[in-house]
N, C-alpha and C positions, 0 to 999 in steps of 0.2 A: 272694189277694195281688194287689195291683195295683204297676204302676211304679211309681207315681210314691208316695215316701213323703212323709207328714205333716211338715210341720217341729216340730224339737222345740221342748218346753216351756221347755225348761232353758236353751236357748238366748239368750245376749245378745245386744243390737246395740251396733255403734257407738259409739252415744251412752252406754249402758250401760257399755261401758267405759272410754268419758273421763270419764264422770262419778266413777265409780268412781276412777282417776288420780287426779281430782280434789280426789277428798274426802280421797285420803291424801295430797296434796301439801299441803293445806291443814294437814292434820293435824301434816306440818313443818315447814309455816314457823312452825304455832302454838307446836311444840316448841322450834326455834329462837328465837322470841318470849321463852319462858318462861325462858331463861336456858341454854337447851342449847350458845346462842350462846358463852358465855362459857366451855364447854370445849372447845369446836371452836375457842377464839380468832378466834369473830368480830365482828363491832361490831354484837352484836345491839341492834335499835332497836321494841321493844316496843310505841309509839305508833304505830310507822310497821305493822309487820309484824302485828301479830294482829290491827287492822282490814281487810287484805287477805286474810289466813287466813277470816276469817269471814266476805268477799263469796265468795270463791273453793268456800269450802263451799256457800254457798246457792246461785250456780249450779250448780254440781255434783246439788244437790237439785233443780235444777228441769229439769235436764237427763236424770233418771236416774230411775224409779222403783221399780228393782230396788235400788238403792245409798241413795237416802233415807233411812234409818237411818243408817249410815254418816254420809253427810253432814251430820244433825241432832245426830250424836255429832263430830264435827268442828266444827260450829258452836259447839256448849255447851263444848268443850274449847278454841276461838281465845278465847271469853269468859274464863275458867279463867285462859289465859296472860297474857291482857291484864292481869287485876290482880297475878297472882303475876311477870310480868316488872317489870310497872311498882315494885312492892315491892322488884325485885333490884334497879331499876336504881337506887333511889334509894338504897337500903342500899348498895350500892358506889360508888356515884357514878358512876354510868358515863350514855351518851348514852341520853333522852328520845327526842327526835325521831331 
């Protein structure tokens, strides 16, 4: 046995874990995008919000290569919100931009 131990495998960094953060913040603002906004009463904006869901994901992926999945499923899910909000919002009439 020696002192000094090995670092572990399983171990994240840092960036690992913002990226991580990352990918699930993106994941609600996408939910919010999609019309979650509208039981939370708040002035979800679809056009605005699931294009930022979807940069925020892909830094997250490029930030992270433990979370990369993660983040590619947040990506495909900000796209997902963007037409199924944009369909709420015009079915309710509510704000676009």
């Amino acid at each position: 046995m020696s002192s000094v131990d090995e670092p572990a495998r399983g171990r994240s960094s840092a960036a690992d874990t913002i990226g991580g953060l990352l990918a699930a913040g993106s994941i609600v603002l996408s939910a919010i995008a999609m019309g979650l906004g509208l039981l939370l009463q708040l002035d979800a904006h679809p056009a605005r919000l699931a294009p930022v869901a979807i940069v925020v994901a892909l830094v997250a992926a490029a930030m992270s290569r433990r979370y990369e999945p993660l983040a590619l499923k947040a990506a495909l899910f900000g796209a997902f919100a963007w037409v199924v909000g944009m369909v709420v919002a015009v079915v309710t009439g509510g704000p676009l931009f």
